[in-house]
ROTIRO-972882 format. One record per residue: residue number from 1; residue in one letter; x, y, z of N, C-alpha, C in turn. Coordinates in steps of 0.02 Angstrom, whole numbers. Each point is the difference from the previous one (the first is absolute). Layout:
# residues N
k:r:n.east:n.north:n.up:ca.east:ca.north:ca.up:c.east:c.north:c.up
NUM:A:X:Y:Z:X:Y:Z:X:Y:Z
...
//
This chain:
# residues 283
k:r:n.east:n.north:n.up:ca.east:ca.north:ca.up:c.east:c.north:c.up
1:X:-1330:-252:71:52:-5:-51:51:57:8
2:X:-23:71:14:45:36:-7:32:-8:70
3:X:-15:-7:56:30:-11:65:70:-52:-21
4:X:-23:-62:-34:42:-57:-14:52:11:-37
5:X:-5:70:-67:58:8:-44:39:66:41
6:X:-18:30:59:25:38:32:49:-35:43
7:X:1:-50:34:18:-42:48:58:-32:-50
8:X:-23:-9:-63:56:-40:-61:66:83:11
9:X:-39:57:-24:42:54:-8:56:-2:57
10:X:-40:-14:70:51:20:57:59:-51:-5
11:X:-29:-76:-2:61:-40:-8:60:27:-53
12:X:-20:-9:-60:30:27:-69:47:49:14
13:X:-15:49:47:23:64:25:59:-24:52
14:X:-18:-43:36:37:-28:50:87:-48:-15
15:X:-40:-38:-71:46:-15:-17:64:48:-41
16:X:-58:60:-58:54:48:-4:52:19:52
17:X:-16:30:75:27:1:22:54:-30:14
18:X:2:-59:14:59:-31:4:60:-1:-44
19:X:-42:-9:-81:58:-2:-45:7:91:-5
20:X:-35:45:11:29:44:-19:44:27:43
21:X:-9:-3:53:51:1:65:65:-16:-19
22:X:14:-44:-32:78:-37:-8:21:53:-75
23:X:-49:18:-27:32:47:-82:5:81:30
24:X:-28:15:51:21:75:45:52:10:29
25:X:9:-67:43:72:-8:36:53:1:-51
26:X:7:-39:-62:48:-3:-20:33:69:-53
27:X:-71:37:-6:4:59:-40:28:60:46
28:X:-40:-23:73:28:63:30:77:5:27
29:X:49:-46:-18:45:-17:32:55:-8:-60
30:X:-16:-31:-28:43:-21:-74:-13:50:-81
31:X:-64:28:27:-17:50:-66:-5:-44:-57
32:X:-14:-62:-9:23:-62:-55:-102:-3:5
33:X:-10:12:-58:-92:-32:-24:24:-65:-11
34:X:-27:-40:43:9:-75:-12:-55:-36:-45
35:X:8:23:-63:-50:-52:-59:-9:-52:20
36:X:25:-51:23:34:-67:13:-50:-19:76
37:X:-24:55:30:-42:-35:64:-56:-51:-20
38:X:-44:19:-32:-53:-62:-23:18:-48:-16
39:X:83:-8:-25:24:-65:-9:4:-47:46
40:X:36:47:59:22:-23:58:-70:-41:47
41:X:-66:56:-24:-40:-25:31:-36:-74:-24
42:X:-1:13:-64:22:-69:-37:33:-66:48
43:X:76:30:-15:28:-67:23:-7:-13:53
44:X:-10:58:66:-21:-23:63:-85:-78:3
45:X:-37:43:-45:-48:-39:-28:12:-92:-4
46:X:39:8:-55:2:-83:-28:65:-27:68
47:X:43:30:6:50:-44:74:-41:-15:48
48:X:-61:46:15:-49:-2:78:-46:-88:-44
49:X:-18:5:-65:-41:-57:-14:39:-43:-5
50:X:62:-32:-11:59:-42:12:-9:-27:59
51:X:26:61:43:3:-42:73:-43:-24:38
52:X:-79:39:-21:-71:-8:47:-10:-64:-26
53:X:18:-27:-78:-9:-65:-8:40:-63:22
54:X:42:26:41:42:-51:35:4:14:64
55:X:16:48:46:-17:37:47:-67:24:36
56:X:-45:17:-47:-58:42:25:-3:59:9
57:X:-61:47:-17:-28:56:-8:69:46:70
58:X:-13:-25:50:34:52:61:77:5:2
59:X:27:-64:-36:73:14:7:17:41:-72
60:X:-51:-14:-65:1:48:-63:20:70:37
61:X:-46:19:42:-26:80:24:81:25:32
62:X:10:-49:44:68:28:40:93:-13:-28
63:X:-13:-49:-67:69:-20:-28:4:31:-70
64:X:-57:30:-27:29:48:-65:4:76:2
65:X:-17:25:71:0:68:14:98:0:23
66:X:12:-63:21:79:-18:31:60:-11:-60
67:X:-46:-23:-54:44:-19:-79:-13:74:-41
68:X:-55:38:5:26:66:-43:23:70:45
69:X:35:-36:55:14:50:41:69:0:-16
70:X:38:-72:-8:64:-14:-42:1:48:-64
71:X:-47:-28:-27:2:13:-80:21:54:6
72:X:-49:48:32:16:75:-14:53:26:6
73:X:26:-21:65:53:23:22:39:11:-45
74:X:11:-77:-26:50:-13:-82:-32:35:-64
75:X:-54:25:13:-3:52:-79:-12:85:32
76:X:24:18:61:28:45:25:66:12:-12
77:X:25:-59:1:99:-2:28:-1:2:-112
78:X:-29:-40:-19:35:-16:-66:-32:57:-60
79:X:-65:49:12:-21:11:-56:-38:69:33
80:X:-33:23:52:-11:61:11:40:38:23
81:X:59:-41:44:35:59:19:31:19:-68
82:X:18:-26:-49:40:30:-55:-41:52:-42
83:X:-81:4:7:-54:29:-42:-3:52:70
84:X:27:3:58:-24:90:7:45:45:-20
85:X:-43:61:-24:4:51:-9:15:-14:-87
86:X:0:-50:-25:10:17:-72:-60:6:-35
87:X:10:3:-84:-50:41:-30:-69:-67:6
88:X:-59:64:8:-59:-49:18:-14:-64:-66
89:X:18:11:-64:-7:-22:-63:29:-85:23
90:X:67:7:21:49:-45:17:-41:-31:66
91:X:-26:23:44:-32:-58:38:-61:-11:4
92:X:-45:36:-58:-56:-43:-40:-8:-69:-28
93:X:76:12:-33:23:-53:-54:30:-65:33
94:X:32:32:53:25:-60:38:-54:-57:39
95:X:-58:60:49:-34:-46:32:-47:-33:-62
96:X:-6:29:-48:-67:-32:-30:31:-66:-25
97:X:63:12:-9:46:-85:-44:-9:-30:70
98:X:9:6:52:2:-34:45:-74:-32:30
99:X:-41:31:-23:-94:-24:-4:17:-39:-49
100:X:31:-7:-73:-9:-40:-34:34:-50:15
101:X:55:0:52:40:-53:-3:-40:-69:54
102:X:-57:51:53:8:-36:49:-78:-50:-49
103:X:-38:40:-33:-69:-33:-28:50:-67:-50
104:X:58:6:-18:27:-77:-45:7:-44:55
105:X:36:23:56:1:-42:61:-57:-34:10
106:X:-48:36:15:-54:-33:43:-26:-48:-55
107:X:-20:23:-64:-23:-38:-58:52:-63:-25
108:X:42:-8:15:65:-53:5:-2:-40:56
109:X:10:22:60:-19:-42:53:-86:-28:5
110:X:-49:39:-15:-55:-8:54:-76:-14:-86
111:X:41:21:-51:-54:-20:-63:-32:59:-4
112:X:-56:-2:-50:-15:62:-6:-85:-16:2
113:X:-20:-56:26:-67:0:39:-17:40:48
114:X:-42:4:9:-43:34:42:15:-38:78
115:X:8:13:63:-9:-34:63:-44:19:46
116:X:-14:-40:59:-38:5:41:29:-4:77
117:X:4:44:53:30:-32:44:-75:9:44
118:X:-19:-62:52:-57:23:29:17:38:84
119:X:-63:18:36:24:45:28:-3:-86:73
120:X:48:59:52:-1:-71:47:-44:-37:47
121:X:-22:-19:23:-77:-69:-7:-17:60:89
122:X:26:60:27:-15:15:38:-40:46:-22
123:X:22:33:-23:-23:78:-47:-36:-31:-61
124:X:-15:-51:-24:-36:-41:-66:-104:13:40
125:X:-3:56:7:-81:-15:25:-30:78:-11
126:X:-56:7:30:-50:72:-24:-6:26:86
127:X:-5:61:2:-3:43:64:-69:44:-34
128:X:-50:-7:49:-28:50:-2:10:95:37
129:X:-8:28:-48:19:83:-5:-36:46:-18
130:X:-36:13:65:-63:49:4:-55:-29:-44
131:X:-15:-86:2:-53:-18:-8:47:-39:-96
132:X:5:12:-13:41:-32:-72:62:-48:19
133:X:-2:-50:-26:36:-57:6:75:27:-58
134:X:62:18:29:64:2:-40:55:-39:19
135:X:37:-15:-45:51:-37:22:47:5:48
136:X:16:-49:49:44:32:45:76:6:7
137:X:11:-47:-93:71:30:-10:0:76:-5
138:X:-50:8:-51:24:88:-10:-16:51:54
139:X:-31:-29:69:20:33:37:68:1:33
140:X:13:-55:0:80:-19:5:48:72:-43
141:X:-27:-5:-70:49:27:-14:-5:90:29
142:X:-57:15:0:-9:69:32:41:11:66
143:X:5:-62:42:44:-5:72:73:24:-33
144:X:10:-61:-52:83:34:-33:33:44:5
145:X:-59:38:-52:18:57:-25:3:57:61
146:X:-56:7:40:12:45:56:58:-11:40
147:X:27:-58:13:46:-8:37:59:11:-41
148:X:6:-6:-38:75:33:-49:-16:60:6
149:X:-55:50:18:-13:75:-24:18:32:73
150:X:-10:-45:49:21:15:71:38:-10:17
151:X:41:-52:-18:71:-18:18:56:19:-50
152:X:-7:25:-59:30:35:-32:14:80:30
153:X:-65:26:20:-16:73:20:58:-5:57
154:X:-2:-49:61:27:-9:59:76:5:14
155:X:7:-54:-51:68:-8:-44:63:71:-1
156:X:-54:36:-39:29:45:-41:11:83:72
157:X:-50:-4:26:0:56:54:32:-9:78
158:X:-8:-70:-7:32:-8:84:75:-40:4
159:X:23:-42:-51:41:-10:1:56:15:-25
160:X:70:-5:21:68:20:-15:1:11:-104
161:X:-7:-83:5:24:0:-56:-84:39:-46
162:X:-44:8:30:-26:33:-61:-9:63:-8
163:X:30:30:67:42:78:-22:31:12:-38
164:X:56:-53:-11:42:15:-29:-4:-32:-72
165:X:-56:-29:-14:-39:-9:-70:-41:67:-53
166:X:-11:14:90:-60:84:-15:56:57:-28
167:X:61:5:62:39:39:-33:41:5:-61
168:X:20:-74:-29:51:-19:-66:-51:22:-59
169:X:-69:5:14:-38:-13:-42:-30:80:-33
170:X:34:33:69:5:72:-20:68:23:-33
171:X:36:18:38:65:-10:-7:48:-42:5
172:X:25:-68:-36:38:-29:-3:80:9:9
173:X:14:71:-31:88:-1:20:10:38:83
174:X:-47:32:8:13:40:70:-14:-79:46
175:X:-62:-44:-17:-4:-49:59:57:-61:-5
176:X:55:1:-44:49:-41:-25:68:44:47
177:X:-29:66:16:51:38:23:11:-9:70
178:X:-68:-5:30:-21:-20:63:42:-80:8
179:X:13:-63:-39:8:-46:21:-39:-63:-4
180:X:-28:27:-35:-62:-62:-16:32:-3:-79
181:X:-11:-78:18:37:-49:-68:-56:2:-37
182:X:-24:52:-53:-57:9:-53:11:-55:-17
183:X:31:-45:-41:-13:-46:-47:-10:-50:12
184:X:20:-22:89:-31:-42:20:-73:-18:7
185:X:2:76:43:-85:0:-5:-43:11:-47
186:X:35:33:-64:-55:-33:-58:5:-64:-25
187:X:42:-53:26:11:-79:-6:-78:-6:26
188:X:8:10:67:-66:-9:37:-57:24:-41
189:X:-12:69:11:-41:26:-36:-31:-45:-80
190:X:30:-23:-27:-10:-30:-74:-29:-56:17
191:X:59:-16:47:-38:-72:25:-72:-16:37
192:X:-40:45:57:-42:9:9:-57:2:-57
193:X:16:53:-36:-42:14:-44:-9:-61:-53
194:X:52:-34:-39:-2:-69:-12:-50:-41:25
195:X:7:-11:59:-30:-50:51:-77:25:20
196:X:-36:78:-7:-68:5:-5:-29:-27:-65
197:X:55:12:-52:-29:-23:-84:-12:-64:13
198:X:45:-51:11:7:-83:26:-65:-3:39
199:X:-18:24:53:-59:-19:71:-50:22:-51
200:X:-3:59:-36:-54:19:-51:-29:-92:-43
201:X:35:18:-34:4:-63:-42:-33:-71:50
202:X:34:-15:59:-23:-54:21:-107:5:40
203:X:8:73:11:-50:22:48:-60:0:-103
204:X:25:31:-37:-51:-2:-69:-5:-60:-10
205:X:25:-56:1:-4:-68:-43:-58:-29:22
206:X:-15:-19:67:-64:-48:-16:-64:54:-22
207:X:1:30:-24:-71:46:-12:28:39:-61
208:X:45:-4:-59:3:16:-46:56:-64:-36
209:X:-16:7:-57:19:-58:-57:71:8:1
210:X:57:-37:14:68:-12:-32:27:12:-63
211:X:0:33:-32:38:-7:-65:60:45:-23
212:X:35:3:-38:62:23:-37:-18:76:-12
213:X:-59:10:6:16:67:-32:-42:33:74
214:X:-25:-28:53:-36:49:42:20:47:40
215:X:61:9:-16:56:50:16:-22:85:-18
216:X:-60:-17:-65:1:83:-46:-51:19:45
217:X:-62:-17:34:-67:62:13:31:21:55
218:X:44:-50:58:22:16:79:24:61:-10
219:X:71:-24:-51:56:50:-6:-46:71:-42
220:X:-37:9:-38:-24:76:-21:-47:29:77
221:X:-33:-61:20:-39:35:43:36:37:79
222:X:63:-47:2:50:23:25:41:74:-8
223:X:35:-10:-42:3:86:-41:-41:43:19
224:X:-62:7:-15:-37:42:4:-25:32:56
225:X:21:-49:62:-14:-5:82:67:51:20
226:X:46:-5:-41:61:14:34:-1:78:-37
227:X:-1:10:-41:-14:48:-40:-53:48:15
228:X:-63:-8:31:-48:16:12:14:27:86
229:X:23:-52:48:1:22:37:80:22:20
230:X:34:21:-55:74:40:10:42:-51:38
231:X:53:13:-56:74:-35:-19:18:-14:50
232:X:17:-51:44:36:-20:37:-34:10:68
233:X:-98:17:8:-1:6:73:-47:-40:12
234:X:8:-60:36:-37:-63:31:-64:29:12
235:X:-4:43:44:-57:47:5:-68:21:-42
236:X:33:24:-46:-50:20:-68:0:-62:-31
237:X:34:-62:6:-2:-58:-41:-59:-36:26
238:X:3:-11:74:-59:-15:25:-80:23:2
239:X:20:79:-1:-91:33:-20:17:-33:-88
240:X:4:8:-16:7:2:-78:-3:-76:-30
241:X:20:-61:30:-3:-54:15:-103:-5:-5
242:X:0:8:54:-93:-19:39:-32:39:-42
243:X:9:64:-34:-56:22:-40:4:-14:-81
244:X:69:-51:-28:-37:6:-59:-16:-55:9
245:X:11:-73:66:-47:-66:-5:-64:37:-3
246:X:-11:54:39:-85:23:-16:-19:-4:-74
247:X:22:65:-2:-2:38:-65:-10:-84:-63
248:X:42:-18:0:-6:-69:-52:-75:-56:42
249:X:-24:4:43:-36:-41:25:-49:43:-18
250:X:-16:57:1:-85:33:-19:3:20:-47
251:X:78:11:-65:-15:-31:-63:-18:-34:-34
252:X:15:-68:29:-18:-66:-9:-80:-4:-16
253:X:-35:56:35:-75:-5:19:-33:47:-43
254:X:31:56:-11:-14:68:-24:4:10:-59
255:X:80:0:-5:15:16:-78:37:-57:-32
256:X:-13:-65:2:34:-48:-32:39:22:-48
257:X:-16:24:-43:24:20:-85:63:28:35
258:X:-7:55:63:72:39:-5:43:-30:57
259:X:2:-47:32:23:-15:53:66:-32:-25
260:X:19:-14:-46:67:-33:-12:28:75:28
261:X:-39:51:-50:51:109:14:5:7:40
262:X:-40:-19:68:-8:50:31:64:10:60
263:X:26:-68:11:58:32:24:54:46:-12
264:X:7:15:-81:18:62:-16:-8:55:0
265:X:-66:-5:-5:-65:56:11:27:37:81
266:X:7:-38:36:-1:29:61:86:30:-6
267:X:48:-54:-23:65:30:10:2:69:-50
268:X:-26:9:-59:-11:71:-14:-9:50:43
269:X:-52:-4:27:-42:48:23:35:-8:68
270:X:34:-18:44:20:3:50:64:54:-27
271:X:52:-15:-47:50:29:-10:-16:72:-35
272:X:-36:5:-38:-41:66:-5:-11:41:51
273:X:-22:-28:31:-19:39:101:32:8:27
274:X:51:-53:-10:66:4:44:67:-52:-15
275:X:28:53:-37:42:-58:-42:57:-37:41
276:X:19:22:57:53:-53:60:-49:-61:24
277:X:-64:-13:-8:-33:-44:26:-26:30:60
278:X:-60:-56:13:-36:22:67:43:18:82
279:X:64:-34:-21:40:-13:72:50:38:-14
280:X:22:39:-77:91:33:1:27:-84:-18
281:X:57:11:29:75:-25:-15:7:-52:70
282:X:-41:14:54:33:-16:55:-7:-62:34
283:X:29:-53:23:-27:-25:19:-37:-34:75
//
């Protein structure tokens, strides 16, 4: 049992990763706390169950990571670039209306039942793992997640443009000085990050319930990843990611009663120790 809710933790963790990946990028670049990501992961959610029901599970995976890569872009161009640098109060208020706007959407288009998307008839079976039979979607999703954590990492250190993500994200007017069109690349930037919330969403659905509001545990447990493992660095998002799927998986076992806390529990006591997070600022 406890091997099995450990193996639950790593996925869980895996998937943090992903969505928290896209709320680092956009913090470390735009300085904008995007309230509004669990929405996104949301709507990535119900568009991926749309199309897998007309399309199928694999074109879901590769055509809504392509539709909130748009989106973002357009709530880069229309609504964060206008929220940097102003007062944090003002883009609390903004993204959280904008969580509320997108939960009428989805509950207008898509009802406010519960859904199911199943997983695809390849990955629909059990793998044995070190002698225990687990599912081999959620190893699937552990593949995901590492591969966004590697190809994000890759991304960001070897290529042009994610120098010059690394550098805006330090200094924005000196790397604007240099010639790099900042606001383009936080088009990109938003948009990326968009588009892990979206793949989040489609990669959570067959193995968690659809509904209008499942936007709230992602998005706190999210926060707390980003927060925990310091503002804006993919880095600390990822250790910080994998240990509270732990941490909540040998709660689950341990201390039931406190396991809703304990992800706070840890973001306390991490910022106590070290209040920039496990990683700083950097990403």
């Amino acid at each position: 049992m406890t091997s099995i809710n450990l193996f639950n933790g790593l996925v869980y963790g895996a998937l943090l990763i992903v969505m928290s990946s896209g709320l680092a990028l956009i913090y470390g670049l735009r300085r904008v706390v995007n309230f509004a990501h669990g929405s996104l992961y949301m709507l990535g959610a119900y568009i991926g169950y749309s199309i897998a029901s007309q399309g199928g599970f694999w074109l879901a995976l590769v055509a809504v990571p392509l539709i909130m890569l748009g989106l973002g872009a357009l709530l880069d161009r229309y609504c964060f670039r206008l929220l940097q640098d102003r007062n944090p109060l003002t883009v609390v208020l903004v993204t959280f209306g904008l969580l509320l706007i997108l939960e009428d959407l989805v509950q207008t288009i898509w009802g406010r039942s519960n859904l199911s998307l199943a997983a695809p008839a390849l990955l629909n079976t059990s793998v044995s793992l070190f002698g225990t039979p687990v599912p081999a979607y959620r190893i699937a999703v552990l593949v995901v997640g590492l591969a966004v954590a590697l190809g994000l990492a890759a991304w960001l250190r070897f290529s042009r443009i994610g120098l010059y993500v690394r550098a805006a994200s330090t200094d924005p007017t000196t790397t604007a000085m240099q010639g790099v069109n900042t606001d383009r690349l936080s088009a990109l930037v938003v948009g990326l990050g968009t588009a892990l919330a979206g793949l989040a969403g489609v990669v959570a659905a067959p193995f968690l319930s659809l509904s209008p509001t499942m936007n709230s545990d992602v998005l706190i447990d999210s926060f707390v990843v980003v927060v925990v493992g310091g503002l804006g660095s993919l880095s600390g998002a990822f250790i910080a990611a994998l240990a509270l799927g732990q941490i909540q998986a040998l709660g689950a076992i341990y201390l039931p009663g406190l396991a809703a806390v304990l992800p706070f529990i840890l973001m306390i006591a991490v910022l106590l120790w070290r209040p920039a997070g496990l990683a700083g600022n950097r990403t």
